[in-house]
Residue frames as a rotation matrix with the C-alpha (Angstrom) as fourth column:
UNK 1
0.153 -0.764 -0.627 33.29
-0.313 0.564 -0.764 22.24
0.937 0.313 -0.153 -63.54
UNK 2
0.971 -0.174 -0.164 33.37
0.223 0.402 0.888 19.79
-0.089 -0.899 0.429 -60.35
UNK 3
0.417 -0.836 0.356 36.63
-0.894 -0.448 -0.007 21.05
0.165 -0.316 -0.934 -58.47
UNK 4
-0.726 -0.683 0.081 37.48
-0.682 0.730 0.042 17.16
-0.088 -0.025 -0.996 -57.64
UNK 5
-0.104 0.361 -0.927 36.62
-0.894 0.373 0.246 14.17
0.435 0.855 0.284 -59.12
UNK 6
0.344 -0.458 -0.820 38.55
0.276 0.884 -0.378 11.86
0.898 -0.096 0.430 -56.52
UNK 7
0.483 -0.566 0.668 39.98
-0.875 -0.345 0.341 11.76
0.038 -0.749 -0.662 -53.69
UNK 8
0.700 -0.197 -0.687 42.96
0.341 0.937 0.078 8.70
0.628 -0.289 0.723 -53.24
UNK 9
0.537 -0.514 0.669 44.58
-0.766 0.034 0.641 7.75
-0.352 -0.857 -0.375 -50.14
UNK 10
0.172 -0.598 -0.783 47.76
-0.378 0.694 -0.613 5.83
0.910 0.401 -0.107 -51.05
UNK 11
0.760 0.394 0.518 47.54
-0.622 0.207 0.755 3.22
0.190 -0.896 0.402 -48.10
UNK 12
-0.438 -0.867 0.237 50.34
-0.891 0.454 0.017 0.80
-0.122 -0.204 -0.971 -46.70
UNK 13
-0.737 0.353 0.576 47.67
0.061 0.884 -0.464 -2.06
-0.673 -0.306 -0.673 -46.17
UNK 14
-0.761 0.630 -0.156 44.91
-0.259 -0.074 0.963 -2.11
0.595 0.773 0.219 -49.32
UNK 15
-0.309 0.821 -0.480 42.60
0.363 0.569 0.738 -4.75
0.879 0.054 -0.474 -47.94
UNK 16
-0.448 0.210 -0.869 42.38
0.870 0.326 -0.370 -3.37
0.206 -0.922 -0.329 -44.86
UNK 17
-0.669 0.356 -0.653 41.57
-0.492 -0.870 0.030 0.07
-0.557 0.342 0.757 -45.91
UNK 18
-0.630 0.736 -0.246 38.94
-0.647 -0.323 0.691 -1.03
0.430 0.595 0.680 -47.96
UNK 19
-0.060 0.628 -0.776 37.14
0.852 0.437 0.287 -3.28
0.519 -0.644 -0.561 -45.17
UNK 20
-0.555 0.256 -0.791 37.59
0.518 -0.637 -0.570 0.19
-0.650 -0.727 0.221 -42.74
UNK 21
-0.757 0.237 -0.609 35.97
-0.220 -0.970 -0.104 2.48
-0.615 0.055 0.787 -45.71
UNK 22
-0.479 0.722 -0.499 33.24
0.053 0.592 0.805 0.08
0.876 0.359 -0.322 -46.83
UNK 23
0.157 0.637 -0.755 32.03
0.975 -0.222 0.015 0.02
-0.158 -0.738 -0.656 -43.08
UNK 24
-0.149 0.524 -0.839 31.91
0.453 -0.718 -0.529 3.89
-0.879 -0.458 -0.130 -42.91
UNK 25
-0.624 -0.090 -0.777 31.58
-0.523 -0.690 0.500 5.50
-0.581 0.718 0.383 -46.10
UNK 26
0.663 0.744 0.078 29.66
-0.519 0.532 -0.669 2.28
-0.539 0.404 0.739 -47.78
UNK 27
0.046 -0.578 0.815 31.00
0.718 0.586 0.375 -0.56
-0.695 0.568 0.442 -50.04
UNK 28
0.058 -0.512 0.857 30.95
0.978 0.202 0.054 1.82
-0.200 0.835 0.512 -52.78
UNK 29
0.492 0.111 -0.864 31.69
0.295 -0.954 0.046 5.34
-0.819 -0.278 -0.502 -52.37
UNK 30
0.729 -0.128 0.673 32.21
0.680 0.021 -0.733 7.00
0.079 0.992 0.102 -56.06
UNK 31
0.729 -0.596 0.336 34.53
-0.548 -0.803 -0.234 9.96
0.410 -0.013 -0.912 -54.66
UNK 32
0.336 -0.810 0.481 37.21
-0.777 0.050 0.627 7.85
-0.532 -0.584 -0.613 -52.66
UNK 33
0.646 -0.276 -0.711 39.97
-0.128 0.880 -0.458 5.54
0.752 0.387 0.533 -54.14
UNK 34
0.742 -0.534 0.406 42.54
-0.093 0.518 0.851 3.35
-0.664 -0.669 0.334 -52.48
UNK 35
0.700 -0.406 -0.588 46.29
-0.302 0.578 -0.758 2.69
0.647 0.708 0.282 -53.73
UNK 36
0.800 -0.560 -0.214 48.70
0.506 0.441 0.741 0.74
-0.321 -0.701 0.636 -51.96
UNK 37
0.228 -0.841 0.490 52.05
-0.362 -0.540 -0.760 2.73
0.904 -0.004 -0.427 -51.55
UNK 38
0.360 -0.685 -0.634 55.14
0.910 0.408 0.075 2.29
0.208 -0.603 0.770 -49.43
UNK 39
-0.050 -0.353 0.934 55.81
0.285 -0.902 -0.325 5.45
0.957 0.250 0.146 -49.27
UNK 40
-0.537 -0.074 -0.841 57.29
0.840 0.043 -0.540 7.83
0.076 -0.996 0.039 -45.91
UNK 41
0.253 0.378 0.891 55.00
-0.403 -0.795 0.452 9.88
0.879 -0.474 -0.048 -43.92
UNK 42
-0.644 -0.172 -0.745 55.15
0.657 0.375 -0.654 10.61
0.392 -0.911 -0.129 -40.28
UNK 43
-0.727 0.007 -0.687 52.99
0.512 -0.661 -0.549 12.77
-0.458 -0.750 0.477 -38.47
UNK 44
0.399 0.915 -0.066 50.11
0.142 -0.133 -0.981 14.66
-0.906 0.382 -0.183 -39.50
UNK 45
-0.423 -0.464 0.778 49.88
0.798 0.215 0.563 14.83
-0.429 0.859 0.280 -43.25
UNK 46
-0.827 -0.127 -0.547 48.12
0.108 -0.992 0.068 18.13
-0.551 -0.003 0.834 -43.66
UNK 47
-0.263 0.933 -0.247 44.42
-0.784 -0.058 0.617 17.37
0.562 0.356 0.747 -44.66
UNK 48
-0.802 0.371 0.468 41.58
-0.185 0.591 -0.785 16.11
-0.568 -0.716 -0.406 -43.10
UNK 49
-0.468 0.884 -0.006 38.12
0.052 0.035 0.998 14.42
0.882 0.467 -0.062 -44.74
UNK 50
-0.890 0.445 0.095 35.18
-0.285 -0.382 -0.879 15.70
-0.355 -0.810 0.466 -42.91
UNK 51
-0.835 0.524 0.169 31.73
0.295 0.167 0.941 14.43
0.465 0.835 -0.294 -42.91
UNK 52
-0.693 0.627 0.356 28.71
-0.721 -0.609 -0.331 16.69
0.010 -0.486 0.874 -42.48
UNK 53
-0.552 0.717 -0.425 25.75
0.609 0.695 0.381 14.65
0.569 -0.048 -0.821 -41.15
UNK 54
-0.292 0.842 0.454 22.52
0.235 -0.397 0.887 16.01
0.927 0.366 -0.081 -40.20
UNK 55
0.915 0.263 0.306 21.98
-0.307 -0.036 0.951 15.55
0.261 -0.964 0.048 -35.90
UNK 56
0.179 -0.615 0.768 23.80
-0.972 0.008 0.233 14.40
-0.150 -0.789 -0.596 -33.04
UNK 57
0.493 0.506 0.708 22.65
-0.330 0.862 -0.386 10.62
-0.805 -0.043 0.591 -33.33
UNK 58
0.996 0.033 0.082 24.00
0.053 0.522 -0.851 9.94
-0.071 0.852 0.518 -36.80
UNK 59
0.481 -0.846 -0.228 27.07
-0.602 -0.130 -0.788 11.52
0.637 0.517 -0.572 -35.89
UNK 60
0.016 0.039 0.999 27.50
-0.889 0.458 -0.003 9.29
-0.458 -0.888 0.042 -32.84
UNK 61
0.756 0.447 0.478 26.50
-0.206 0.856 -0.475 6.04
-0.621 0.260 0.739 -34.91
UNK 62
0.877 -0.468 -0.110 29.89
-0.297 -0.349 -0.889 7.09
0.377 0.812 -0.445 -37.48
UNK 63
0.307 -0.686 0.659 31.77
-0.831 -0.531 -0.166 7.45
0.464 -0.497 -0.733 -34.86
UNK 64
0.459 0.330 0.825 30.95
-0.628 0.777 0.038 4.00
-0.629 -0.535 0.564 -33.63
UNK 65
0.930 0.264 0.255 31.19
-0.054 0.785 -0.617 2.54
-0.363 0.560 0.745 -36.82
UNK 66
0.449 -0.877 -0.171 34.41
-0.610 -0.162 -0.775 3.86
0.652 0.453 -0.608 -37.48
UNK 67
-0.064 -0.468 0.882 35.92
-0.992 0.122 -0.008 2.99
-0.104 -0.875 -0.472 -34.07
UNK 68
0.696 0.535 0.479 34.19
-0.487 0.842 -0.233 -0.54
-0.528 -0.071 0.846 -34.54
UNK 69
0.966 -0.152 -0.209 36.50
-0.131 0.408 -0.903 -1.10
0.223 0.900 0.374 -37.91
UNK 70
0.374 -0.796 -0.477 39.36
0.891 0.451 -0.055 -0.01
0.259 -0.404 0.877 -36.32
UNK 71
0.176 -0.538 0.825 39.99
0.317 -0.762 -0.565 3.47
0.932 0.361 0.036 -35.93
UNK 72
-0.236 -0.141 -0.961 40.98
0.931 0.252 -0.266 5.74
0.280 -0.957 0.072 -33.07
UNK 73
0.583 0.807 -0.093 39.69
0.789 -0.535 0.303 8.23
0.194 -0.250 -0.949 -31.36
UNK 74
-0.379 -0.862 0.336 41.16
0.802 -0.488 -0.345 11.47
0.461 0.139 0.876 -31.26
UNK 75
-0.737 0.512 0.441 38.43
-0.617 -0.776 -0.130 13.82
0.275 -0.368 0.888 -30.09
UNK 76
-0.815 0.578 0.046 35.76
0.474 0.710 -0.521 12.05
-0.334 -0.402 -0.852 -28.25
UNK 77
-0.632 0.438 0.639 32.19
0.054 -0.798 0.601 13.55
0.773 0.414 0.480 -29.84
UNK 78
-0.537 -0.069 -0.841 31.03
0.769 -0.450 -0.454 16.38
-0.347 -0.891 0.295 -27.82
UNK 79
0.736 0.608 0.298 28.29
0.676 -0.686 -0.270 19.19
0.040 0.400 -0.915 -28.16
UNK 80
-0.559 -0.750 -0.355 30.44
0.724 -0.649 0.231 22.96
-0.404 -0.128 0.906 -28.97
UNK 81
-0.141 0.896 -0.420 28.98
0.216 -0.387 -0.897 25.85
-0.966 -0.217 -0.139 -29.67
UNK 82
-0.713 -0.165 -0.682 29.19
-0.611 -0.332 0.719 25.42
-0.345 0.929 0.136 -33.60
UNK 83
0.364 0.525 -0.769 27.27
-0.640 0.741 0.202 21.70
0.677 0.419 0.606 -32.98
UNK 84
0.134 -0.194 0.972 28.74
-0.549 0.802 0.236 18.49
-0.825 -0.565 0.001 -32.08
UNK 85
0.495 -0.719 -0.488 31.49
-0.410 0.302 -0.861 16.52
0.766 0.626 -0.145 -33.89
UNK 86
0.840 -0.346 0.418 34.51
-0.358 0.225 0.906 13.83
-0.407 -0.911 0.065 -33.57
UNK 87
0.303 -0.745 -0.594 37.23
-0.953 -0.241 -0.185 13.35
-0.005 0.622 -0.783 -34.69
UNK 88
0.802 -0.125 0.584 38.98
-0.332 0.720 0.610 9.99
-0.497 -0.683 0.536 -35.62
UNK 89
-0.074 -0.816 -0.574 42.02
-0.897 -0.197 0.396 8.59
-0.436 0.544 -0.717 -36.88
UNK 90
0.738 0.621 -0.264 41.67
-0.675 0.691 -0.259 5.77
0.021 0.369 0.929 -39.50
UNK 91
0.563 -0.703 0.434 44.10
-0.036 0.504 0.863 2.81
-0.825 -0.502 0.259 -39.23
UNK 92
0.283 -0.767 0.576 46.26
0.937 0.093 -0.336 3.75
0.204 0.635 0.745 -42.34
UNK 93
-0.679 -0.599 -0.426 46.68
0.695 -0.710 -0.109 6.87
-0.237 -0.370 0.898 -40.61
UNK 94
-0.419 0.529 0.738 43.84
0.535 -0.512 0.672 9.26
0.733 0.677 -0.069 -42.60
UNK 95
-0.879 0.443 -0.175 42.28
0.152 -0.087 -0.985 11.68
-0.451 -0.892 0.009 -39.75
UNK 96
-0.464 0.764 0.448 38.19
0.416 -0.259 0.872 12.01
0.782 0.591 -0.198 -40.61
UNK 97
-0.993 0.038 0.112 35.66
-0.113 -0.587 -0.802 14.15
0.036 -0.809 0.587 -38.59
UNK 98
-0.602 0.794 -0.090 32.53
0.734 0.594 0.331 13.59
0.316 0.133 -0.939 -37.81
UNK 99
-0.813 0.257 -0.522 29.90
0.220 -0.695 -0.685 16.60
-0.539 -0.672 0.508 -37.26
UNK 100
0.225 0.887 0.404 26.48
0.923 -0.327 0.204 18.38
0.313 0.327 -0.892 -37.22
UNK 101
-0.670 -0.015 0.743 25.49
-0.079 -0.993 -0.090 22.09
0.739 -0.119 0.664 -37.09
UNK 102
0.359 0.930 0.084 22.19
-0.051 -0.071 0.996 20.52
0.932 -0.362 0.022 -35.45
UNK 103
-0.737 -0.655 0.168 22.16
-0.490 0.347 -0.800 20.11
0.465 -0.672 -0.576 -31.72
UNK 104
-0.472 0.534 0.702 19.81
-0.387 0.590 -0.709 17.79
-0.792 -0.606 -0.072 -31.30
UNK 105
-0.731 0.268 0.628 18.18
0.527 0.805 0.271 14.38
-0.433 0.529 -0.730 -33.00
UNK 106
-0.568 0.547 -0.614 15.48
-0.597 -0.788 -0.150 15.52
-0.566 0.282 0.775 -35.44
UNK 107
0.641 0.554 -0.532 14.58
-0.698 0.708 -0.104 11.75
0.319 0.438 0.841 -37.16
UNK 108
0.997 0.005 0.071 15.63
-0.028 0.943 0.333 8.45
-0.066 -0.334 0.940 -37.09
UNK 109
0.314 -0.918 -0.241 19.44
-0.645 -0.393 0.655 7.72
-0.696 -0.051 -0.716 -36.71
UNK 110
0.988 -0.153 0.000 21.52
0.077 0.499 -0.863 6.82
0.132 0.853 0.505 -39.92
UNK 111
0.368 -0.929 0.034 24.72
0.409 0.195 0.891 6.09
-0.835 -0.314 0.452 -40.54
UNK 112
0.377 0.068 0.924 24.35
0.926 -0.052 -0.374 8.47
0.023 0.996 -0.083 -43.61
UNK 113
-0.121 -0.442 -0.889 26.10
0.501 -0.801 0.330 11.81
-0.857 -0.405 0.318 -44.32
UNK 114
0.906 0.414 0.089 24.95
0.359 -0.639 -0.680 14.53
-0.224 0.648 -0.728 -46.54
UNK 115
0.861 -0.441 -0.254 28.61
-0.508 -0.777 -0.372 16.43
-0.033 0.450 -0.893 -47.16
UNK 116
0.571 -0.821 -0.007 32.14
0.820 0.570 0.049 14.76
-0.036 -0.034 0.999 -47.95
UNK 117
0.845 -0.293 0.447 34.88
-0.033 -0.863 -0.504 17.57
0.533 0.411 -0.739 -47.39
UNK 118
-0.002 -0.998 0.061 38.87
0.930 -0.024 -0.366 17.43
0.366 0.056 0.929 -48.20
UNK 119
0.978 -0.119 -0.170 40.03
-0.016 -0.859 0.513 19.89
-0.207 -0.499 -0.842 -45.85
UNK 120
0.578 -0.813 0.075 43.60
0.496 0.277 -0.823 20.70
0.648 0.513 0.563 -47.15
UNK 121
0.687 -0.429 -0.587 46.07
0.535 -0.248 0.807 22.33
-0.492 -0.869 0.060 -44.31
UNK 122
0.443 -0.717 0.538 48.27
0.796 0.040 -0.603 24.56
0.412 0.695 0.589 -46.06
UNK 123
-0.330 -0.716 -0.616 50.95
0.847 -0.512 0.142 27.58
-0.417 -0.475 0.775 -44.86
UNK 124
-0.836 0.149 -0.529 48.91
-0.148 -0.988 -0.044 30.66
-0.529 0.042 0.848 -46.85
UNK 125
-0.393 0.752 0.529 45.33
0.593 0.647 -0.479 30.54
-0.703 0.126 -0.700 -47.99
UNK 126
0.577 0.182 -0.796 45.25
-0.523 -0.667 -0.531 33.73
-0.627 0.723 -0.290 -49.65
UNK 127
-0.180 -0.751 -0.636 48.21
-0.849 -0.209 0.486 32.66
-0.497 0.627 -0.600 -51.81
UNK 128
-0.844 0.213 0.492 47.14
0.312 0.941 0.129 28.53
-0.435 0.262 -0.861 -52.32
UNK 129
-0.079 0.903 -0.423 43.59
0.036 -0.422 -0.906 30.33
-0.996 -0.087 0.001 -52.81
UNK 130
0.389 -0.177 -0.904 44.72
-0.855 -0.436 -0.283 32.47
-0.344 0.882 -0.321 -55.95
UNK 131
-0.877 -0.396 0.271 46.65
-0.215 0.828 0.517 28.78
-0.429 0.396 -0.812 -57.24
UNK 132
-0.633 0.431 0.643 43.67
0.368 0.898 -0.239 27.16
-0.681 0.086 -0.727 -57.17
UNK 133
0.319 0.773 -0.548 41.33
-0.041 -0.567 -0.823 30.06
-0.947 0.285 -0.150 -58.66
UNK 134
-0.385 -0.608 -0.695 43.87
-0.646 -0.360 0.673 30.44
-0.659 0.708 -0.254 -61.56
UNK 135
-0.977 0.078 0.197 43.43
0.112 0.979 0.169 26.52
-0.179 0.187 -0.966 -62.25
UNK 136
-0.585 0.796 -0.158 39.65
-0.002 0.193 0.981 27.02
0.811 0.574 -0.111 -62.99
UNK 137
-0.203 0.895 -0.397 37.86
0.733 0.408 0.544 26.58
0.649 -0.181 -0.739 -59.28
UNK 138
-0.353 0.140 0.925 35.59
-0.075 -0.990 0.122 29.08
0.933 -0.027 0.360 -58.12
UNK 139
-0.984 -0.080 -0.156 35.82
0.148 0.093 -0.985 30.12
0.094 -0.992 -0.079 -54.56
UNK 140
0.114 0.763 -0.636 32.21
0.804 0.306 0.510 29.23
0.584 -0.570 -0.578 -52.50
UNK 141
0.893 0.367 0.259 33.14
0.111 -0.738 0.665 31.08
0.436 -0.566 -0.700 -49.67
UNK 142
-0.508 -0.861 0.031 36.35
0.458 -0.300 -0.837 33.03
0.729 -0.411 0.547 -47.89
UNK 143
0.962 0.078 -0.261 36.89
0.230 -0.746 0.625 34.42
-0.146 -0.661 -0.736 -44.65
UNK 144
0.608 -0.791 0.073 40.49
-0.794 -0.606 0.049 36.34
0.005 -0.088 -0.996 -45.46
UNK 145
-0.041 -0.514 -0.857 43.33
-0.581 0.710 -0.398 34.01
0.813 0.482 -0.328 -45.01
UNK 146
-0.418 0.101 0.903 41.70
-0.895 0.127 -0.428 31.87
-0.158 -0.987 0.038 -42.81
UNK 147
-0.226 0.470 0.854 39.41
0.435 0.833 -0.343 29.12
-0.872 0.294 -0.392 -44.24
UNK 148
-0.532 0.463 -0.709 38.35
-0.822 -0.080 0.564 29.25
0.205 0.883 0.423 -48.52
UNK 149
-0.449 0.094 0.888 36.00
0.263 0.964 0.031 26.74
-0.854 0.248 -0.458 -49.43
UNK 150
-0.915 -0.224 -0.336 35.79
-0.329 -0.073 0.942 25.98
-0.236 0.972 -0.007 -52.92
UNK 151
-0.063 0.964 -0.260 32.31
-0.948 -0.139 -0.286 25.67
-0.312 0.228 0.922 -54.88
UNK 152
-0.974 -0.210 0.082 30.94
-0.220 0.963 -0.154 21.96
-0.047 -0.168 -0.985 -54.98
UNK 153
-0.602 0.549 -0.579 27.78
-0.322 0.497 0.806 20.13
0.730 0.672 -0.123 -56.82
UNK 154
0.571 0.787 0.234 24.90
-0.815 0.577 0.050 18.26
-0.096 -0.219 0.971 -54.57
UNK 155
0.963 -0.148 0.223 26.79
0.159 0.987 -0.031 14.60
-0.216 0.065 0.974 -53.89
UNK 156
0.508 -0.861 0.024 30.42
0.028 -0.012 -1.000 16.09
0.861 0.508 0.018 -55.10
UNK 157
0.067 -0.699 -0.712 33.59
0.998 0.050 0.045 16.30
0.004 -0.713 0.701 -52.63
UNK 158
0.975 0.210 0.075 33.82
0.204 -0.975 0.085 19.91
0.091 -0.068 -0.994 -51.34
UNK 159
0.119 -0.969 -0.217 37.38
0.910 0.193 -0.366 20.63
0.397 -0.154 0.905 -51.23
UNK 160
0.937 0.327 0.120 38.35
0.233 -0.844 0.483 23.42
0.259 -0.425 -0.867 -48.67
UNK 161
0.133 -0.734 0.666 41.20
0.406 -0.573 -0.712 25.33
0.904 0.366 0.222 -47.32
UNK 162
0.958 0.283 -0.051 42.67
0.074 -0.071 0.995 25.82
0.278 -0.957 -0.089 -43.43
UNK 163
0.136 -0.960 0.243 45.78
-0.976 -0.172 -0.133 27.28
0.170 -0.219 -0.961 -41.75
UNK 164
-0.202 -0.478 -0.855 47.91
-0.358 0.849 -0.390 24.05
0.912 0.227 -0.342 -41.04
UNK 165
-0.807 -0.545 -0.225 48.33
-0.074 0.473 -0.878 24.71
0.585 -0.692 -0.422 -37.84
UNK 166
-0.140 0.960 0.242 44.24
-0.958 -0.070 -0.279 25.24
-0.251 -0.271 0.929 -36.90
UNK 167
0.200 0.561 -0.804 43.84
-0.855 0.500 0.136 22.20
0.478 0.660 0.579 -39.00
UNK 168
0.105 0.057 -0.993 45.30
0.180 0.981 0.075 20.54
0.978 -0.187 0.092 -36.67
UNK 169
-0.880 0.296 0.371 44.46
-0.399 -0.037 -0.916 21.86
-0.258 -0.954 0.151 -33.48
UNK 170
0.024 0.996 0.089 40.85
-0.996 0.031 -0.084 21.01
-0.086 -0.087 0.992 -34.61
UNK 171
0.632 0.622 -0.461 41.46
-0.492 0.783 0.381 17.39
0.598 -0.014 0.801 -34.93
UNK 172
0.970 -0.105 0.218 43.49
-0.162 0.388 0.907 16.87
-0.180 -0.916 0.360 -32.06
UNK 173
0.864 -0.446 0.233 46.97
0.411 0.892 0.186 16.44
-0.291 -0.065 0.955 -33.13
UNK 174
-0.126 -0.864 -0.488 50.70
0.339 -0.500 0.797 17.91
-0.932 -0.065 0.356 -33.10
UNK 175
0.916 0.396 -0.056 51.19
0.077 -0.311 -0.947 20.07
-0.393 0.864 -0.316 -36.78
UNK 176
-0.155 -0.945 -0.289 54.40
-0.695 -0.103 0.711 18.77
-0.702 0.311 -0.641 -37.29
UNK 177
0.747 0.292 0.598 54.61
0.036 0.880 -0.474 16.27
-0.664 0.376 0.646 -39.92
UNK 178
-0.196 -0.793 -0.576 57.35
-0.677 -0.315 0.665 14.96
-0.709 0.520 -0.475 -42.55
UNK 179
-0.905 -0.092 0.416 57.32
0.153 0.840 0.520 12.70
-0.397 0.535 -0.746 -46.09
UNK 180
-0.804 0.563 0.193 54.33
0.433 0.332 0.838 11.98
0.407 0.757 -0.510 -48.19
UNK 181
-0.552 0.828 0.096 50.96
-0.816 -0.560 0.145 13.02
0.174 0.002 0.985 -47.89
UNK 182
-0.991 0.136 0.000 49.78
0.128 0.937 0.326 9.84
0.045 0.323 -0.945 -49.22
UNK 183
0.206 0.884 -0.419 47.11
0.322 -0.466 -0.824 11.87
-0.924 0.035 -0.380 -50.92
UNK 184
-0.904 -0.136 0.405 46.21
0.423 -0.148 0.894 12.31
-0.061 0.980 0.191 -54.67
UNK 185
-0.247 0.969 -0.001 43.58
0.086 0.021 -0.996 14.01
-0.965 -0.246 -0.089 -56.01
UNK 186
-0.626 -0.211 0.751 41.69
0.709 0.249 0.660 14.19
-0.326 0.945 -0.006 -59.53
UNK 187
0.341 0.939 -0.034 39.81
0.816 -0.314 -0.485 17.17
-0.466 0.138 -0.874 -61.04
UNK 188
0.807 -0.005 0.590 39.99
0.557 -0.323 -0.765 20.21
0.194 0.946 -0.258 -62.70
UNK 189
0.446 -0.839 -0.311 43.02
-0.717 -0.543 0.437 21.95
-0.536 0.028 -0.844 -61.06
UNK 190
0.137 -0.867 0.480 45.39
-0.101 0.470 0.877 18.84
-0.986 -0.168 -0.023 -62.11
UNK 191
0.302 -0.705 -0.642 47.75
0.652 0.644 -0.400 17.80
0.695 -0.297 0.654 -63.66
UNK 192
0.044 -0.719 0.694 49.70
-0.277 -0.676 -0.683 19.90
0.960 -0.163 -0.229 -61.02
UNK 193
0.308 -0.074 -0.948 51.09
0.948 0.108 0.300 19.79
0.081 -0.991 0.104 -57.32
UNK 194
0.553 0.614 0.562 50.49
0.440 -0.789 0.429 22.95
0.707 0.010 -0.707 -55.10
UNK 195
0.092 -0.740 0.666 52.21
-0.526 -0.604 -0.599 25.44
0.845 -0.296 -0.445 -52.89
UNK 196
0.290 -0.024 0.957 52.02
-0.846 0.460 0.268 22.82
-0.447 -0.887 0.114 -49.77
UNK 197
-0.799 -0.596 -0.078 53.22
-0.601 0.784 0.154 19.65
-0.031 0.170 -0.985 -52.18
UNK 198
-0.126 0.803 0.583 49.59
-0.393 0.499 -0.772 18.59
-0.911 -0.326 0.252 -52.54
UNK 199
-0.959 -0.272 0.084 49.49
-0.037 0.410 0.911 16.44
-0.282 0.870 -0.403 -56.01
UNK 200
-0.319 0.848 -0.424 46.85
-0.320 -0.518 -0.793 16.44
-0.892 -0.117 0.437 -58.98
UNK 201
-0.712 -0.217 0.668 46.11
0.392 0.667 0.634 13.99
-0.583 0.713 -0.390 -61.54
UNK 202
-0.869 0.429 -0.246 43.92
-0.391 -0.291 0.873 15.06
0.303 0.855 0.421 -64.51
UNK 203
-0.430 0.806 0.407 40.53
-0.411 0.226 -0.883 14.77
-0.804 -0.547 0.234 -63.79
UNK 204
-0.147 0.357 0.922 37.70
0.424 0.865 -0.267 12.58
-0.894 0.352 -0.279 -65.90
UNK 205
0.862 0.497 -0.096 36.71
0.099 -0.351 -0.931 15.03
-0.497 0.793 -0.352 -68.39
UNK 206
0.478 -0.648 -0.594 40.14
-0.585 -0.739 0.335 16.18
-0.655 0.188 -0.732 -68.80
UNK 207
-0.345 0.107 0.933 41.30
-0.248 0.948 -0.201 12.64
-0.905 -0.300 -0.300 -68.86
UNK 208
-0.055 0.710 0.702 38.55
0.574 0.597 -0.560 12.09
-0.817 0.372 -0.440 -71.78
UNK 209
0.801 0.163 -0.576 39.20
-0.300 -0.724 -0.621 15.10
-0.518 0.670 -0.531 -73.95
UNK 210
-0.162 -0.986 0.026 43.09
-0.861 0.155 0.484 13.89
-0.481 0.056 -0.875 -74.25
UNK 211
-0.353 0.184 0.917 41.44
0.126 0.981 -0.149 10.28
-0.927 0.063 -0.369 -75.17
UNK 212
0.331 0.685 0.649 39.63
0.805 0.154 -0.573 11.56
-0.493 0.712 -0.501 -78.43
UNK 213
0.506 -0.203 -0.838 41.49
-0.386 -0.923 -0.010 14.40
-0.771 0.329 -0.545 -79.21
């Protein structure tokens, strides 16, 4: 059972959000939607999307392309001793990372990425953990109540788990935040919203049993 189905970002501006995630992600990425909302947030919103990409070079070229569309930098990318990764901040506000384990170019540079992954920020991972496990998805890997990341398909969204306030030291920004997420997601935990106020719409299968039942 794919843990998420979706990921939407409820955006102030539509058209411009889908000209910034058509230049990095591609015109037609099957995991990310877009809805237009008015809705308040301020400050960080307690999840990053991260994309894993094979070398240095490809993550460099992302980073570009993002910056190019309109985003801003938040972490400049930089070699560390996990890899080399940056961080940016899309112009409806979304933060995304950019990173390799590799440290160094191994083929040609792309502007492709091999992992999509919904880091969620939340105030107890052991305890959000056991939510989510209840709900049906099975934990990948745990380090204690530090980072979970939930099990995830070849091409699916990986959906993971991170103190708040790490989650955002790692992409550069204050862990206060207030209002909306302005984040939905679909799959097999939902319907439901979690111990951090993270929302969950029925995912496709679910979605499709309810249709024919």
């Amino acid at each position: 059972m794919n843990s998420i189905d979706a990921v939407t970002l409820e955006v102030a501006d539509l058209a411009a959000a889908t000209c910034f995630y058509s230049a990095v992600l591609g015109p037609d990425s099957p995991h990310l939607r877009l809805r237009a909302s008015s809705t308040a947030t301020s400050g960080f919103r307690g999840f990053t999307l991260s994309l894993v990409v094979s070398q240095p070079g490809d993550v460099d070229a992302l980073v570009a392309a993002a910056v190019d569309a309109g985003a801003t930098t938040l972490k400049a990318a930089s070699k560390s001793l996990w890899g080399y990764g940056g961080v940016v901040q899309a112009p409806d506000g979304t933060i995304v990372k950019i990173a390799t384990s590799a440290k160094k170019d191994s083929g040609p540079v792309t502007r492709a990425f091999d992992e999509l992954v919904l880091l969620l920020g939340v105030e107890d991972v052991k305890a959000t953990k056991q939510f989510y496990a209840e709900r049906g998805l099975s934990v990948g890997k745990s380090f204690g109540g530090k980072y979970v990341e939930f099990a995830a398909g070849p091409g699916e969204v990986k959906l993971a788990l991170y103190k708040r306030r790490a989650l955002a030291k790692d992409a550069g920004v204050s862990p206060e935040g207030t209002g909306s997420h302005r984040l939905v997601l679909s799959g097999a935990a939902g319907p439901c919203t979690d111990l951090d106020g993270f929302v969950w719409e029925a995912g496709v299968s679910a979605r499709a049993a309810a249709t024919t039942a």
